[in-house]
N, C-alpha and C positions, 0 to 999 in steps of 0.2 A: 456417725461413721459412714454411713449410705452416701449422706450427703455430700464429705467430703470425697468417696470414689468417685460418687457423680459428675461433681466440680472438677476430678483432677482429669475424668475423662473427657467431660466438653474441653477443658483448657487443654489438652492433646490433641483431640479435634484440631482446634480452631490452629493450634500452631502447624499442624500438619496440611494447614488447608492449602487451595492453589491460591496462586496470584493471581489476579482480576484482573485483568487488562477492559476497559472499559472506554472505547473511541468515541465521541460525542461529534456530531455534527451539529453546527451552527452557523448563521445568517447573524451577521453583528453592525454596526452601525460604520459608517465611512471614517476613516479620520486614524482607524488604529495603526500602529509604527509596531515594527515596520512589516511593510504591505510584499507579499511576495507576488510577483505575475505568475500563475498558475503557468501558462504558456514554459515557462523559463525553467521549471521542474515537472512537467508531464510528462508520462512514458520515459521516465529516467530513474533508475535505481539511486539511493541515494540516504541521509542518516538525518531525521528533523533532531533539533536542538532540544535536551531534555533539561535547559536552563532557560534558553531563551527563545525567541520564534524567528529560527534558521531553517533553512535546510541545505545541508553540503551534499552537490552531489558524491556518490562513491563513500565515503568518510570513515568510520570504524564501529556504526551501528549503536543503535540506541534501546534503556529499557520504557525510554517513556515517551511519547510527543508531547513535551510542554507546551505549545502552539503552534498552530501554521494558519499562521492570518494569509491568505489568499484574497486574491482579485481574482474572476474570471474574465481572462483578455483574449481568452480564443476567438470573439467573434460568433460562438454556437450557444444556444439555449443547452443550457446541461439538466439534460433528464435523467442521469441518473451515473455515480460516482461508487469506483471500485479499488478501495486499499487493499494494495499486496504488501506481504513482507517474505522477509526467509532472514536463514541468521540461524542461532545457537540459544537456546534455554535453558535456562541457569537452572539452581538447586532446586527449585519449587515447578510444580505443575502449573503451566500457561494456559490459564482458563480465559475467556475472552467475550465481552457482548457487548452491545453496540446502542448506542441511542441516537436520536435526532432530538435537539434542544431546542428550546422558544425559535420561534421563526424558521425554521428548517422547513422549507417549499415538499420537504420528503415525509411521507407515511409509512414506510415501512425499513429496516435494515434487520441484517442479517450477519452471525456473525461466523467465524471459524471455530470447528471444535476444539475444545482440549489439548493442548500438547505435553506431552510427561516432559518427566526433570530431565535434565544433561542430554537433551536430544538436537539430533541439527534439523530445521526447515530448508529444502534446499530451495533453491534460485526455482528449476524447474519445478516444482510441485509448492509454492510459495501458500502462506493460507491468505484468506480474503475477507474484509469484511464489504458489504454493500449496501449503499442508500439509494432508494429509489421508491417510485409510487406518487400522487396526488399533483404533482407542479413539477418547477423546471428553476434551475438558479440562472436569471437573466445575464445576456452580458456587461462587463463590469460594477458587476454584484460582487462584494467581501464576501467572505465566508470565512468560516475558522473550525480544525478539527484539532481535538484536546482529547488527550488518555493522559492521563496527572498518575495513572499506578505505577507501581515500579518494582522490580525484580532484581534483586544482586544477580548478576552473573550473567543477565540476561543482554544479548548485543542484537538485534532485530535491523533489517535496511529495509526499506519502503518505498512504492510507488505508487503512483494515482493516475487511473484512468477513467475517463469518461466515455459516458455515450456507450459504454457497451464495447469496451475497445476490450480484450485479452493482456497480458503483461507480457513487453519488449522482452526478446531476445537476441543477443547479436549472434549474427552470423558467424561462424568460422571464416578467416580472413584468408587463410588458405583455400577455399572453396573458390574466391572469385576469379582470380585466374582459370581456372579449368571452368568456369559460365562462358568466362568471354571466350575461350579458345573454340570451347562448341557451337558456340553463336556465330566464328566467322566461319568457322570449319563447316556449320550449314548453309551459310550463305556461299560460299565456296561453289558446295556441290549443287545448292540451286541453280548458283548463274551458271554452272556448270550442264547442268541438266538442260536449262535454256537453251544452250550455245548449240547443242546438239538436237532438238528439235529445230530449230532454224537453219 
């Protein structure tokens, strides 16, 4: 009788447990389809494919990254690589950790804490995971980053930055007008100021 409360309690446990999210970074051989230019979704919000190795930017958010076979075609040594997300989390607690896989140029990552059930991630306060330490991924070097878990309910958008870059946000559109109106309105009263010493 012990036994079986014991049993019904791990099996509670376990059903009650969080989802893993588990992002893997890998260095893979040349030749894999289809090859995304890193270039072409960097510093861009956006939903990787949790069928096939897409990534649309903007889209409707995903619970898992199937693949994103990458190229790096920036031109720069990448020392070190920073996935953002934000999005909504489904019925289960979003636990999350991170690896570097065979060949990964990187010794260390790091990942984001815990996020409880039915909570939003927003844009501004996005979590992070990070790979960086030991090497550098050359240019036009493949790479590929895999999280195969998955979470009902769960809709997450994604970006990738290098080098130590922060995560894009765009400016209010309504702002630039009132930049540039101050920018002539100080030139203005330079050459203004000019006119009058002279």
């Amino acid at each position: 009788m012990k036994r079986l409360a014991l049993l019904i309690l791990v099996a509670a446990a376990f059903a009650s447990m969080a989802f893993a999210s588990n992002v893997t970074l890998s260095l893979h051989t040349t030749g894999d389809t289809p090859i995304i230019d890193l270039s072409t979704i960097l510093n861009q919000w956006g939903t990787p494919g949790d069928t096939t190795d897409t990534f649309t930017i903007g889209g409707t958010g995903t619970d898992k990254i199937f693949g994103l076979n990458l190229v790096n075609d920036t031109g720069l040594s990448i020392t070190s690589i920073a996935l953002f997300a934000y999005g909504t989390v489904g019925s289960n607690t979003f636990g999350s950790l991170c690896a570097n896989d065979s060949g990964s140029p990187f010794t260390s990552c790091t990942a984001p804490a815990s996020q409880g059930p039915n909570t939003t991630i927003s844009m501004g306060s996005p979590i992070e995971w990070n790979y960086f330490g030991g090497g550098s991924i050359a240019p036009t070097t493949e790479f590929r980053l895999v999280d195969t878990a998955t979470a009902t309910g769960t809709d997450l958008f994604y970006e990738i930055e290098i080098n130590g870059n922060s995560p894009t946000t765009t400016p209010e559109p309504t702002t630039i007008p009132f930049l540039a109106g101050g920018l002539i309105l100080m030139g203005w009263a330079f050459r203004r100021k000019l006119n009058r010493v002279s």
